[in-house]
mmCIF file of the N, C-alpha and C atoms, coordinates in Angstrom:
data_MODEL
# 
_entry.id   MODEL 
# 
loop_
_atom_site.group_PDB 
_atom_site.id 
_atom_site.type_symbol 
_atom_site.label_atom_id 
_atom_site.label_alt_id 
_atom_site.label_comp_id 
_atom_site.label_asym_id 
_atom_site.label_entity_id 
_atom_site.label_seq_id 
_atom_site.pdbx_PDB_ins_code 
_atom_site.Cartn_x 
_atom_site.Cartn_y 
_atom_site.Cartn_z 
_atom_site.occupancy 
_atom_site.B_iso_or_equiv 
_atom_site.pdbx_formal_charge 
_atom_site.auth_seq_id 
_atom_site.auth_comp_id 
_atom_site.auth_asym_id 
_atom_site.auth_atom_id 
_atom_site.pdbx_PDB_model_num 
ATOM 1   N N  . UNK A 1 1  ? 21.434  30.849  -17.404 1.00 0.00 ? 1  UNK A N  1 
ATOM 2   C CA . UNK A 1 1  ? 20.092  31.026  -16.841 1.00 0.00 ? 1  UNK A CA 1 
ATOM 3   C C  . UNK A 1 1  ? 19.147  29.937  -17.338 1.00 0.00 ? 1  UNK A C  1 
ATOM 4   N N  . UNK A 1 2  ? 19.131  30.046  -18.737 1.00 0.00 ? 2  UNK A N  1 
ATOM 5   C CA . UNK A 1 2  ? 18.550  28.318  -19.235 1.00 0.00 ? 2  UNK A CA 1 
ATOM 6   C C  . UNK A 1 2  ? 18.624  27.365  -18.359 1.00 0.00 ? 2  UNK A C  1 
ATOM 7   N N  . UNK A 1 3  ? 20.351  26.684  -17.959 1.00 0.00 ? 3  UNK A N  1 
ATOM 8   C CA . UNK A 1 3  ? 20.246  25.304  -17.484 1.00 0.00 ? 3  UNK A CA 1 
ATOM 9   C C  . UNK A 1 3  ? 19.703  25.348  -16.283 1.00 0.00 ? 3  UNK A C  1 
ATOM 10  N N  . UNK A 1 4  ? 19.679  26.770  -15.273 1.00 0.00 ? 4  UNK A N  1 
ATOM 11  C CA . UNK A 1 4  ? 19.141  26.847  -14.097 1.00 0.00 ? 4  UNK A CA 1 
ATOM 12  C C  . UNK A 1 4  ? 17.583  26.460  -14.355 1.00 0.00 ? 4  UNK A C  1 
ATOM 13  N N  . UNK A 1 5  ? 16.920  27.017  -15.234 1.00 0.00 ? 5  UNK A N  1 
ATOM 14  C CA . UNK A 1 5  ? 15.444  26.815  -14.947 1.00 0.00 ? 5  UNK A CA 1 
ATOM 15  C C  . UNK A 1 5  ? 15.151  25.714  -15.488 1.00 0.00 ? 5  UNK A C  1 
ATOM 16  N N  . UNK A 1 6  ? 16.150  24.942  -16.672 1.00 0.00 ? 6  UNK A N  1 
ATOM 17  C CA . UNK A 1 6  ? 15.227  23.507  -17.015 1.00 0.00 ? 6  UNK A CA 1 
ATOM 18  C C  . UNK A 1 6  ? 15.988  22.518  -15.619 1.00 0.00 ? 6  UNK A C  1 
ATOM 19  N N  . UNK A 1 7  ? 16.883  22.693  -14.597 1.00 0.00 ? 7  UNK A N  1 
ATOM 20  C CA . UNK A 1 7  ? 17.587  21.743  -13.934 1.00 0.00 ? 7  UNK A CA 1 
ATOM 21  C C  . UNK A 1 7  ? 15.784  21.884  -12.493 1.00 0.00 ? 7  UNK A C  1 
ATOM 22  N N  . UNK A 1 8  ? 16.026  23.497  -12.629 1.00 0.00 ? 8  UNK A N  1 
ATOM 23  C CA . UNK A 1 8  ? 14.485  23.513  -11.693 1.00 0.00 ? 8  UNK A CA 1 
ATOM 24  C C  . UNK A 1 8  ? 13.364  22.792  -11.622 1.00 0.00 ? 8  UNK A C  1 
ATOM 25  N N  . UNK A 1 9  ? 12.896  22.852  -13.068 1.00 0.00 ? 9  UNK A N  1 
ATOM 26  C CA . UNK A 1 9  ? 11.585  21.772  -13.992 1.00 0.00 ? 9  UNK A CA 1 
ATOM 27  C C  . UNK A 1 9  ? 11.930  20.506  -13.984 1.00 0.00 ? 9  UNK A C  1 
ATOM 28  N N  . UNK A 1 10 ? 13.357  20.208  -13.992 1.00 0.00 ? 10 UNK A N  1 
ATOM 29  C CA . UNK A 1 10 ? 13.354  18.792  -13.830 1.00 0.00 ? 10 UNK A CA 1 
ATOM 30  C C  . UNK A 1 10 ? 13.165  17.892  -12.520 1.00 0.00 ? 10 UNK A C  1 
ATOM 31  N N  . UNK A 1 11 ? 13.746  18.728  -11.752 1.00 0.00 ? 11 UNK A N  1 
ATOM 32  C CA . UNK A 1 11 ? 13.881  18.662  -10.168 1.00 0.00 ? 11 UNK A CA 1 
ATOM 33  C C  . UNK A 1 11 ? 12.467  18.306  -9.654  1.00 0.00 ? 11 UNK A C  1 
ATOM 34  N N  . UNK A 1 12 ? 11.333  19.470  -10.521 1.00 0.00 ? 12 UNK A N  1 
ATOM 35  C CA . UNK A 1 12 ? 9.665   19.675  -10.083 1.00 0.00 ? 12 UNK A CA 1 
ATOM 36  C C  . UNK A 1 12 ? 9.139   18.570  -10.555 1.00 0.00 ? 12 UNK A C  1 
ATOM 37  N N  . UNK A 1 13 ? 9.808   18.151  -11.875 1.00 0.00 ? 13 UNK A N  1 
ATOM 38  C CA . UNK A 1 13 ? 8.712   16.883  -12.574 1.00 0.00 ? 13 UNK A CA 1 
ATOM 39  C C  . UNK A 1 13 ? 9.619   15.674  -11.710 1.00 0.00 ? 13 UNK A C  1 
ATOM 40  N N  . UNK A 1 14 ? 10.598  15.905  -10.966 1.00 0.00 ? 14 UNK A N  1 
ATOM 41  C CA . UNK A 1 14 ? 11.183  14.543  -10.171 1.00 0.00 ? 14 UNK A CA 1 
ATOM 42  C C  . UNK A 1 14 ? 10.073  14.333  -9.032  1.00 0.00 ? 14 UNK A C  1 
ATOM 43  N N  . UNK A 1 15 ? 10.005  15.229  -8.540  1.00 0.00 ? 15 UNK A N  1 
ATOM 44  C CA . UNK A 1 15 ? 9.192   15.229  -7.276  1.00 0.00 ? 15 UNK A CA 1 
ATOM 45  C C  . UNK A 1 15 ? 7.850   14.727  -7.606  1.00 0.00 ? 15 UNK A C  1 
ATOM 46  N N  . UNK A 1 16 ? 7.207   15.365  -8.888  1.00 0.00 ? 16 UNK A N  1 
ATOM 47  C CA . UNK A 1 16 ? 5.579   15.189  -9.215  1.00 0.00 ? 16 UNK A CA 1 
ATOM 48  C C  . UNK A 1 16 ? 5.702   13.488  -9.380  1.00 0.00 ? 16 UNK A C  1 
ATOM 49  N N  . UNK A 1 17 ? 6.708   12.754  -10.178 1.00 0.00 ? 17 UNK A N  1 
ATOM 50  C CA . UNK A 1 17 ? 6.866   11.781  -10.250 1.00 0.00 ? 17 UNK A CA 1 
ATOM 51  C C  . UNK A 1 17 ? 7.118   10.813  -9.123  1.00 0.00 ? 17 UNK A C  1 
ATOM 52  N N  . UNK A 1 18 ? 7.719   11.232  -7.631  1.00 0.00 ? 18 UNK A N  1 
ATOM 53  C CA . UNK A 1 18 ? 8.300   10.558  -7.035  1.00 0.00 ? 18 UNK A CA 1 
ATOM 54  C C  . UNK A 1 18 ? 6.858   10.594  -5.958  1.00 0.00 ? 18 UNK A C  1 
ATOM 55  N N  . UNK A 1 19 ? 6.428   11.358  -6.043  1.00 0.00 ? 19 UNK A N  1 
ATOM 56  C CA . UNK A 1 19 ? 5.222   11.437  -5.203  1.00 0.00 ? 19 UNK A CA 1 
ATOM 57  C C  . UNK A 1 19 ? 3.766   10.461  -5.830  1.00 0.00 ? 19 UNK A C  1 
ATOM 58  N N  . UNK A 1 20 ? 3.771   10.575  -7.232  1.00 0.00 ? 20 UNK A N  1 
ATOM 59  C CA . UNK A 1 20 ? 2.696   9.586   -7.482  1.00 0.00 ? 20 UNK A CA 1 
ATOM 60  C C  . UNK A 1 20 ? 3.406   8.005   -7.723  1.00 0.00 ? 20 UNK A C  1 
ATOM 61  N N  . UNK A 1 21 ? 4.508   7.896   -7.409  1.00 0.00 ? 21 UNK A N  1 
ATOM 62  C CA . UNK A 1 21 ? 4.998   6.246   -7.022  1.00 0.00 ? 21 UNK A CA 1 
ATOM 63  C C  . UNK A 1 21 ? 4.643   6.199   -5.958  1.00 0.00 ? 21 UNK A C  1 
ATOM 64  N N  . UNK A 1 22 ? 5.528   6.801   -4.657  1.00 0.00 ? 22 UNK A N  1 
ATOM 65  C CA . UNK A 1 22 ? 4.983   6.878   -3.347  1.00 0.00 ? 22 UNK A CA 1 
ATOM 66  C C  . UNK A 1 22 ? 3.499   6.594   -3.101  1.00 0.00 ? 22 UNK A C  1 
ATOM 67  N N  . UNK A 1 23 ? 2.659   7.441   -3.928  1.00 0.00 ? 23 UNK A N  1 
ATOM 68  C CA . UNK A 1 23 ? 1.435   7.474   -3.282  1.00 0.00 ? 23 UNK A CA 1 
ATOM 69  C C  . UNK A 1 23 ? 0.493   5.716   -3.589  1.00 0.00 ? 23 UNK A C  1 
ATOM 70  N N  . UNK A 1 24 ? 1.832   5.493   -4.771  1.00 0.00 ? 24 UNK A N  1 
ATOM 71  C CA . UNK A 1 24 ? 0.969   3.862   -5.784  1.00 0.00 ? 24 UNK A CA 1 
ATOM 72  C C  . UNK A 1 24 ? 1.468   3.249   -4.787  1.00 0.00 ? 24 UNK A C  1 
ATOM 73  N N  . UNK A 1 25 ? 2.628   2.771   -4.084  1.00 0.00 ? 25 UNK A N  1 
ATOM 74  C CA . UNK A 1 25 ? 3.137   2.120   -3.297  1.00 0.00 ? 25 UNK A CA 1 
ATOM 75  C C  . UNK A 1 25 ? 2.213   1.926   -1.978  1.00 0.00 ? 25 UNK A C  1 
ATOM 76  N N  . UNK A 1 26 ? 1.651   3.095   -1.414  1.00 0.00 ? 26 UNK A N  1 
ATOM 77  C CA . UNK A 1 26 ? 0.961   3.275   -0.415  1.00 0.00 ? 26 UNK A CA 1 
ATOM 78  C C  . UNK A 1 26 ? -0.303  2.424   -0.494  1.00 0.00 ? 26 UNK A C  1 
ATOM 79  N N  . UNK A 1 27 ? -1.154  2.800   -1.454  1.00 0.00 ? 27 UNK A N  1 
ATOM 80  C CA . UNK A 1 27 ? -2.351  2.369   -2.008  1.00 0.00 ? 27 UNK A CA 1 
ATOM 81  C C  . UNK A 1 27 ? -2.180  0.808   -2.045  1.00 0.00 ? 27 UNK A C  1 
ATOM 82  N N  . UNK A 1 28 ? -1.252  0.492   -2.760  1.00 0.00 ? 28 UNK A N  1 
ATOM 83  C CA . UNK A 1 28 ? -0.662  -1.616  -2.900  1.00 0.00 ? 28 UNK A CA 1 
ATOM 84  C C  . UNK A 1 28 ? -0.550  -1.876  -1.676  1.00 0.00 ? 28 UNK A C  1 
ATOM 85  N N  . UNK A 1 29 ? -0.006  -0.934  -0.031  1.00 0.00 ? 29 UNK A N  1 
ATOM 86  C CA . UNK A 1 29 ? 0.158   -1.390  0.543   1.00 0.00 ? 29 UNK A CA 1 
ATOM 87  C C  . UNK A 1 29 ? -1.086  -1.715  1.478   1.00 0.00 ? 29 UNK A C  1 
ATOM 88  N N  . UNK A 1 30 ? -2.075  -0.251  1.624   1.00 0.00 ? 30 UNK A N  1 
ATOM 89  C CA . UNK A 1 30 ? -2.911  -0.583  2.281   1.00 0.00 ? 30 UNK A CA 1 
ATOM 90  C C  . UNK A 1 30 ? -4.064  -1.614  2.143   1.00 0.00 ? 30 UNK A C  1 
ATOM 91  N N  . UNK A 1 31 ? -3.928  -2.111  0.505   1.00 0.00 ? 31 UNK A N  1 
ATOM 92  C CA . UNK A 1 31 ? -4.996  -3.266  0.509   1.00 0.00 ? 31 UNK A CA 1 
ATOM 93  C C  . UNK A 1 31 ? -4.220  -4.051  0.553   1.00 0.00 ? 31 UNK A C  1 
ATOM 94  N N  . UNK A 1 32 ? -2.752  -4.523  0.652   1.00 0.00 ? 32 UNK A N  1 
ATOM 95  C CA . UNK A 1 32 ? -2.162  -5.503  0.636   1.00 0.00 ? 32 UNK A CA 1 
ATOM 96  C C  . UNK A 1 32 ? -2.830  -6.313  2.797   1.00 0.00 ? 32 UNK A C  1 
ATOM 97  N N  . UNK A 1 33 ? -2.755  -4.726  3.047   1.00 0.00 ? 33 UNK A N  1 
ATOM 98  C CA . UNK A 1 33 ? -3.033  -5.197  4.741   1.00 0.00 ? 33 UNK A CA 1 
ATOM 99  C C  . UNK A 1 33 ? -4.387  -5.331  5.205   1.00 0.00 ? 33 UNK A C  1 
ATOM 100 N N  . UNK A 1 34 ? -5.129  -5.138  4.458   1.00 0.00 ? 34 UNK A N  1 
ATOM 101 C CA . UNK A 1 34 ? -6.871  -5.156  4.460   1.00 0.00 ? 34 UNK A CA 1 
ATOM 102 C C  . UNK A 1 34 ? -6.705  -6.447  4.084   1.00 0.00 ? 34 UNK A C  1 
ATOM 103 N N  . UNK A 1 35 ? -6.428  -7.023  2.946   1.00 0.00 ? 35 UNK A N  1 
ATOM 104 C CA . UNK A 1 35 ? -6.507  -8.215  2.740   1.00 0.00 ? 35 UNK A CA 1 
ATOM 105 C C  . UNK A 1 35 ? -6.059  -9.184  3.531   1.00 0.00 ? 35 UNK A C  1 
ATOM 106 N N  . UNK A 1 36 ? -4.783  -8.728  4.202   1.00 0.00 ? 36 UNK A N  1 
ATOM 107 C CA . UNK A 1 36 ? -4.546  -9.842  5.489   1.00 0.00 ? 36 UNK A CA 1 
ATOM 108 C C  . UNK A 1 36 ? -5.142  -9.749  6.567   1.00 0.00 ? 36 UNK A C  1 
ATOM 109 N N  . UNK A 1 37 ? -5.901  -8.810  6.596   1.00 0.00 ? 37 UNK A N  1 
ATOM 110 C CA . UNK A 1 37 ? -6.757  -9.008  8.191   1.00 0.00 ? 37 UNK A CA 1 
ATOM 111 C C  . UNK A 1 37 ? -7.909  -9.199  8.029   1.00 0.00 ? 37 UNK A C  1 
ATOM 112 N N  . UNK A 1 38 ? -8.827  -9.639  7.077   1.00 0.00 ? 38 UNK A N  1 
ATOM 113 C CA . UNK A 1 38 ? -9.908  -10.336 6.357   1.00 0.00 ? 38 UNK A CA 1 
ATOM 114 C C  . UNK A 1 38 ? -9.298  -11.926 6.701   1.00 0.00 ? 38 UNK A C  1 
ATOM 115 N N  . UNK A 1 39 ? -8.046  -12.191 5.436   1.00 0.00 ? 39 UNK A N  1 
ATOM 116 C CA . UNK A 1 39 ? -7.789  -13.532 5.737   1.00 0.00 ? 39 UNK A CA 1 
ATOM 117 C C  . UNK A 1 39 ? -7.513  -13.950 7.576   1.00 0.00 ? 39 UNK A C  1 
ATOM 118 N N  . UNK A 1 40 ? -6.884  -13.025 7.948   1.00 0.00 ? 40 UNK A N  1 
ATOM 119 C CA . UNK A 1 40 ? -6.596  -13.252 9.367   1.00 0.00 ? 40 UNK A CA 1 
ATOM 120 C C  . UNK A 1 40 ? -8.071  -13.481 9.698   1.00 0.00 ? 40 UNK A C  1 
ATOM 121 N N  . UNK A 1 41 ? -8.639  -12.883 10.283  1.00 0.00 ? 41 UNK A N  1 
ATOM 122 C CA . UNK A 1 41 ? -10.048 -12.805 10.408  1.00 0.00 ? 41 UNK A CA 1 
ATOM 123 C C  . UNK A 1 41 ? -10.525 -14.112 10.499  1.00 0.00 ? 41 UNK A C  1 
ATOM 124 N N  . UNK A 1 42 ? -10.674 -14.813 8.764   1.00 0.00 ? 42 UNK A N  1 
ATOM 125 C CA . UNK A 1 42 ? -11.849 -15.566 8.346   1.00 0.00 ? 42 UNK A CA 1 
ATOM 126 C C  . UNK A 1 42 ? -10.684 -17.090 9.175   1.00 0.00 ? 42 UNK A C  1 
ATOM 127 N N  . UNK A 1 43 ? -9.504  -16.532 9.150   1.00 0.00 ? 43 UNK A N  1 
ATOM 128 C CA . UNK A 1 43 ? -8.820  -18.117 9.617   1.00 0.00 ? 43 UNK A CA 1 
ATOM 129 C C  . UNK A 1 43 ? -9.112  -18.568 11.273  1.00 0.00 ? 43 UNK A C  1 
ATOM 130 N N  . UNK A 1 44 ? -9.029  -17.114 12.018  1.00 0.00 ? 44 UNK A N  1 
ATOM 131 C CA . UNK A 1 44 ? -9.053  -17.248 13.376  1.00 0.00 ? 44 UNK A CA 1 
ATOM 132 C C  . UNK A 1 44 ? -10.546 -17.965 13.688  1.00 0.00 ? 44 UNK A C  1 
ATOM 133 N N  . UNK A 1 45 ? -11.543 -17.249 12.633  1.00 0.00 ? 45 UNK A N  1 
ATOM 134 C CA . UNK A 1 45 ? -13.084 -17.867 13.160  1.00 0.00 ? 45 UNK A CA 1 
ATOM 135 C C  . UNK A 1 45 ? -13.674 -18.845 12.493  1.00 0.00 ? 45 UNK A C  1 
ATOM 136 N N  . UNK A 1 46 ? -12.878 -19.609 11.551  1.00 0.00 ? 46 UNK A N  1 
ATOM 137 C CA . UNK A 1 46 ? -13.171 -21.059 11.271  1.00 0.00 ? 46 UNK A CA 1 
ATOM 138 C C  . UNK A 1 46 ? -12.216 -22.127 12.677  1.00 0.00 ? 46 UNK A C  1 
ATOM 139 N N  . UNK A 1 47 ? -10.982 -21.147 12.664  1.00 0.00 ? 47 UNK A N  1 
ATOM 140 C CA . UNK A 1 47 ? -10.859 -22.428 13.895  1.00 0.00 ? 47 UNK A CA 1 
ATOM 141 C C  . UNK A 1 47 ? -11.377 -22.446 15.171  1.00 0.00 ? 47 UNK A C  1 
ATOM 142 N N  . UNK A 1 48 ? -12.236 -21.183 15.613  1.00 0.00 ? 48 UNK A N  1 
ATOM 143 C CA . UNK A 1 48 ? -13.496 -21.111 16.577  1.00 0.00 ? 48 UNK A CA 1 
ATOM 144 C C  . UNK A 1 48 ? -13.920 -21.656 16.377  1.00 0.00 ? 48 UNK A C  1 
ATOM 145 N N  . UNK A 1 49 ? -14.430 -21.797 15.161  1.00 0.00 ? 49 UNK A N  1 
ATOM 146 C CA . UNK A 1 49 ? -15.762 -22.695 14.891  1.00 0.00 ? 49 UNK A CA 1 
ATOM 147 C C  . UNK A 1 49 ? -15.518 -24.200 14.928  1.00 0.00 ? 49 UNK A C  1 
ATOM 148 N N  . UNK A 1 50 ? -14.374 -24.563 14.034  1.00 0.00 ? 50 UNK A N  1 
ATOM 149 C CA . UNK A 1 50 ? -14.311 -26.090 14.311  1.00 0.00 ? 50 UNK A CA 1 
ATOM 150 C C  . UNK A 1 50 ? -13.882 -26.296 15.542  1.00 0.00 ? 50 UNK A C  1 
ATOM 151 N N  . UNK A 1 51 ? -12.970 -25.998 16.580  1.00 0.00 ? 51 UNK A N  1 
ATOM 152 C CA . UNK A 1 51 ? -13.025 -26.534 17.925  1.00 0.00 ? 51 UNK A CA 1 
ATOM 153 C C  . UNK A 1 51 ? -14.066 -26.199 18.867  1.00 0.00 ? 51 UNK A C  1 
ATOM 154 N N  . UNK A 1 52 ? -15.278 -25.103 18.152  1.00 0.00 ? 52 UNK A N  1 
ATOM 155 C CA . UNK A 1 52 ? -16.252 -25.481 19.136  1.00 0.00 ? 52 UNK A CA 1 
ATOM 156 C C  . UNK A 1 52 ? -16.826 -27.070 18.897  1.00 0.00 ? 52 UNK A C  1 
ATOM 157 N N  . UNK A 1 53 ? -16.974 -27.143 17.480  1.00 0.00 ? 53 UNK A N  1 
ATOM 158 C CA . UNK A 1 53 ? -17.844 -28.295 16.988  1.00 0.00 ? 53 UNK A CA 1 
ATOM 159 C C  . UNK A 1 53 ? -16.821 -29.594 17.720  1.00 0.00 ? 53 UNK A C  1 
ATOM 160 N N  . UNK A 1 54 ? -15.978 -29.445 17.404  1.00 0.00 ? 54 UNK A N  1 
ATOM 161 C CA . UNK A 1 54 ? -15.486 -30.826 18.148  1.00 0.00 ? 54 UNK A CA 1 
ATOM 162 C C  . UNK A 1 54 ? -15.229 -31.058 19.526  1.00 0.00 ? 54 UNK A C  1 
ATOM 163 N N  . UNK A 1 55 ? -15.485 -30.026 20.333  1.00 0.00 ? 55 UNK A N  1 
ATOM 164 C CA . UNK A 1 55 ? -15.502 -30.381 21.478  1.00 0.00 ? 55 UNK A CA 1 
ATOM 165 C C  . UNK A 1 55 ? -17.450 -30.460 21.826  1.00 0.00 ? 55 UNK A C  1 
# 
């Protein structure tokens, strides 16, 4: 009955654990993609800008 309930607790602290990686992973990812669509952004409207100026 022991190994049943610490194999349970371990199982629970796997999950509590596997869920706050998941959730770190998520978080890295969504500013990883904010940040590229800023840079996207600022690249697309400098080269607006310089081929307005040169034409």
């Amino acid at each position: 009955m022991g190994r049943i309930l610490l194999l349970v607790v371990a199982v629970i602290v796997g999950f509590f654990l596997l869920g706050t990686l998941l959730s770190l992973v998520a978080g890295i990812v969504k500013w990883a993609l904010i940040i590229g669509v800023v840079i996207l952004a600022v690249t697309a409207l400098s080269k607006i800008l310089r081929s307005r100026d040169a034409g």
